[in-house]
N, C-alpha and C positions, 0 to 999 in steps of 0.2 A: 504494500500500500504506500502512495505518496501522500505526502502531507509537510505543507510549508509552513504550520502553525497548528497545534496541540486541538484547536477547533474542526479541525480539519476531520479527526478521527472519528468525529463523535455528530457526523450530519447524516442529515435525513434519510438517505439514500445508500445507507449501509448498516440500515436497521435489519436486524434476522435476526433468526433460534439458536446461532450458534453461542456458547458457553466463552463469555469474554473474562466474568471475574468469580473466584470461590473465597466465600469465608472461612473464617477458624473453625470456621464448625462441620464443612465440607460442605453446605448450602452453594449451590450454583447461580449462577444471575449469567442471563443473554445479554447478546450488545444492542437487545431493543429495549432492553429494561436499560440497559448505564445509559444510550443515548439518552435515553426520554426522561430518566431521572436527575441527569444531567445538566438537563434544560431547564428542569424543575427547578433545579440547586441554583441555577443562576437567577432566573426569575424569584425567587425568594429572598435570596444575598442580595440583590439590587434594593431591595426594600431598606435593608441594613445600611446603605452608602455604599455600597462595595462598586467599584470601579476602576477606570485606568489611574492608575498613580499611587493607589492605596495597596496597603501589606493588609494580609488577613494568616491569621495565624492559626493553625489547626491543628489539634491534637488528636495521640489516636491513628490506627492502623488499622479500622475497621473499613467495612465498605461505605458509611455515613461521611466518615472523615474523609476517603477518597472520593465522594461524591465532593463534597466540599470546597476541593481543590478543584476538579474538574469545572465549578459553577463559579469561583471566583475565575479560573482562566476562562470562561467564556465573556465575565465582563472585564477583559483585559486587567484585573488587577493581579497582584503580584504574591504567592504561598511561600506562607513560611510554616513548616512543619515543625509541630513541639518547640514552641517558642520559651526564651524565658520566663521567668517569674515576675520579675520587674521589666516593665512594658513601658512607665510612666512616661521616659520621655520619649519616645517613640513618635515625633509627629506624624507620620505615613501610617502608622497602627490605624486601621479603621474598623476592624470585628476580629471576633476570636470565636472559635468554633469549638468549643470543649464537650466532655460528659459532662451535663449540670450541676450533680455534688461537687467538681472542680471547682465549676463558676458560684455556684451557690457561697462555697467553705473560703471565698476572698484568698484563693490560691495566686492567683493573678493580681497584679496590680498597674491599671488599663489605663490610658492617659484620657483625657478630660474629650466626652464626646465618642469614644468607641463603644461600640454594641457590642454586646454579648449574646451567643448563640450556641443555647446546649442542647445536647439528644443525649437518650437513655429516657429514665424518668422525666416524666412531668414537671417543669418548674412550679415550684412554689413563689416565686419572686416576682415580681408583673416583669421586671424588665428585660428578663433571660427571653429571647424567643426561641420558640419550641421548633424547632428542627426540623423532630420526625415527623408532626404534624403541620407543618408549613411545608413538605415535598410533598403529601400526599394530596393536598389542596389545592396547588399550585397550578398553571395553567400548562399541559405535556406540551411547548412547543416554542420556539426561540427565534427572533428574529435574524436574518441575515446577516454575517458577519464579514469583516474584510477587518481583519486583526494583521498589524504588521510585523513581520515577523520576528525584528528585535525588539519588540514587546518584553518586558520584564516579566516571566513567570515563576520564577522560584529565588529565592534566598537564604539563605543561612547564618543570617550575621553576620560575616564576613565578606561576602558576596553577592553579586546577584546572575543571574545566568538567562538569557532568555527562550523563546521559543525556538530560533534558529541553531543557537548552542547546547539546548538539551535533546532536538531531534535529530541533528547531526549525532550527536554520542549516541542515542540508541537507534539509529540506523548502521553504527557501526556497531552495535551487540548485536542487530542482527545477522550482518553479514558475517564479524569474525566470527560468532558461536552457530551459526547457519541455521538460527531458528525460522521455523518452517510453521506452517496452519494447524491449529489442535497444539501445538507446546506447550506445555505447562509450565511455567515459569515462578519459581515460589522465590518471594521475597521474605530472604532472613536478616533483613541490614536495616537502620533506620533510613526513614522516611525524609528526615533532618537531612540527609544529606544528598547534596540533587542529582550525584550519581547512581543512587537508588530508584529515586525517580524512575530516569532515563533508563536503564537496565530492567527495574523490576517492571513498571508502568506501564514507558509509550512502547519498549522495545515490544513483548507481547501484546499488543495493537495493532502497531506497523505489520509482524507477520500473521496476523490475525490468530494470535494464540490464545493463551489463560493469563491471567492475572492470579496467583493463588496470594492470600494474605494468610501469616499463622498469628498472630496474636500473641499472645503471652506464653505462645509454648516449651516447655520447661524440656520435655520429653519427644524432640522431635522425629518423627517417622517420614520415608520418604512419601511425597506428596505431587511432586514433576519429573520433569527429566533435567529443570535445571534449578540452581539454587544461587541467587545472588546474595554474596555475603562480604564481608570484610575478611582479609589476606590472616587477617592473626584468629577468626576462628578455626579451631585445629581441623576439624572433620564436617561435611552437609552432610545429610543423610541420601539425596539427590544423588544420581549419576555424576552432573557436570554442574562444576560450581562455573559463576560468573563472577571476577574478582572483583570487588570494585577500582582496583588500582588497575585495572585495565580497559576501565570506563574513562572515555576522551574527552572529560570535562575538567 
């Protein structure tokens, strides 16, 4: 698949039943369900302020969280996975995506004007918006986009990387590891870092693979044929690891 911007993977015209992401739990989701909940996710985050120019900070390796990412890239603003604690001065901070007991328990400290956006439980707090109930509400469908490609899409604090620097790097995970249609690709590295991304992510996209997510898993069992990790975990349980020191970002 081509794609000159992260939006690109996720239109109208490449909706079907094939199996694009699995959670921790082995729960499957097609790329008609990410497209369209995708949509959802941006149309929702637009409510919050979310835009070109702003960071949005997202916690979390489930599918919610990666929806989250996917909906601020559609309204060109910029993911930062598992942000700090202290946010305060962060001018560009404009929402944070957490599980609500995070946001509830004043775990974060949000500079003056940023929204708060939890899933899991129910907020109790009026000003927490409700997530899982704002995607399912939401309108399934997204306006026209022309996103340019050095658009800022992810950061990590020290960095920022954009849409043409993170699809280049996993257009080369797919060609050096020759991932192919049906791969399963399981991400064991943080999110935090934007080679993860591009390896765990768009790279399974691009070849129209899986996305697998493990979550908290202590006791990992093989789950794809690849496993992107960081170089100093000793062993994947995976066939073939994907190192991230070999990710061209």
């Amino acid at each position: 698949m081509t794609a000159a911007t992260v939006d690109d993977l996720l239109t109208r015209e490449l909706r079907d039943e094939h199996t694009s992401l699995v959670d921790a739990t082995g729960r499957e989701f097609d790329h008609h369900w990410l497209c369209t909940t995708a949509w959802k996710a941006g149309n929702f985050l637009r409510h919050a302020g979310v835009r070109e120019g702003v960071t949005v900070g997202v916690v979390g390796e489930a599918p919610l969280p990666l929806l989250a990412f996917f909906g601020t890239t559609l309204l060109e603003g910029t993911t930062r996975f598992d942000p700090p604690a202290d946010l305060a001065d962060a001018e560009d901070f404009r929402a944070l995506v957490a599980p609500v007991r995070d946001l509830e328990s004043d775990a974060y400290d949000l500079p003056p004007g940023a929204q708060r956006v939890g899933y899991g439980a129910k907020p109790d707090e009026p000003d927490v918006h409700h997530f899982d109930a704002g995607l399912w509400s939401e309108n399934p469908s997204f306006p026209p986009l022309s996103i340019d490609p050095e658009t800022a899409l992810l950061t990590d604090g020290d960095r920022t990387v954009s849409h043409a620097d993170v699809l280049e790097a996993a257009r080369g995970v797919v060609d050096d590891y020759g991932l192919e249609t049906g791969d399963r690709v399981v991400v064991r590295a943080p999110l935090s870092d934007p080679r993860t991304v591009a390896a765990g992510v768009l790279a399974p996209l691009l070849a129209d693979g899986v996305i697998v997510l493990t979550g908290d898993d202590e006791t990992p069992v093989e789950r794809g044929a690849y496993a992107v990790s960081d170089s100093s975990d000793d062993a994947v349980p995976e066939p073939t690891r994907i190192d991230l020191d070999d990710v061209g970002l």
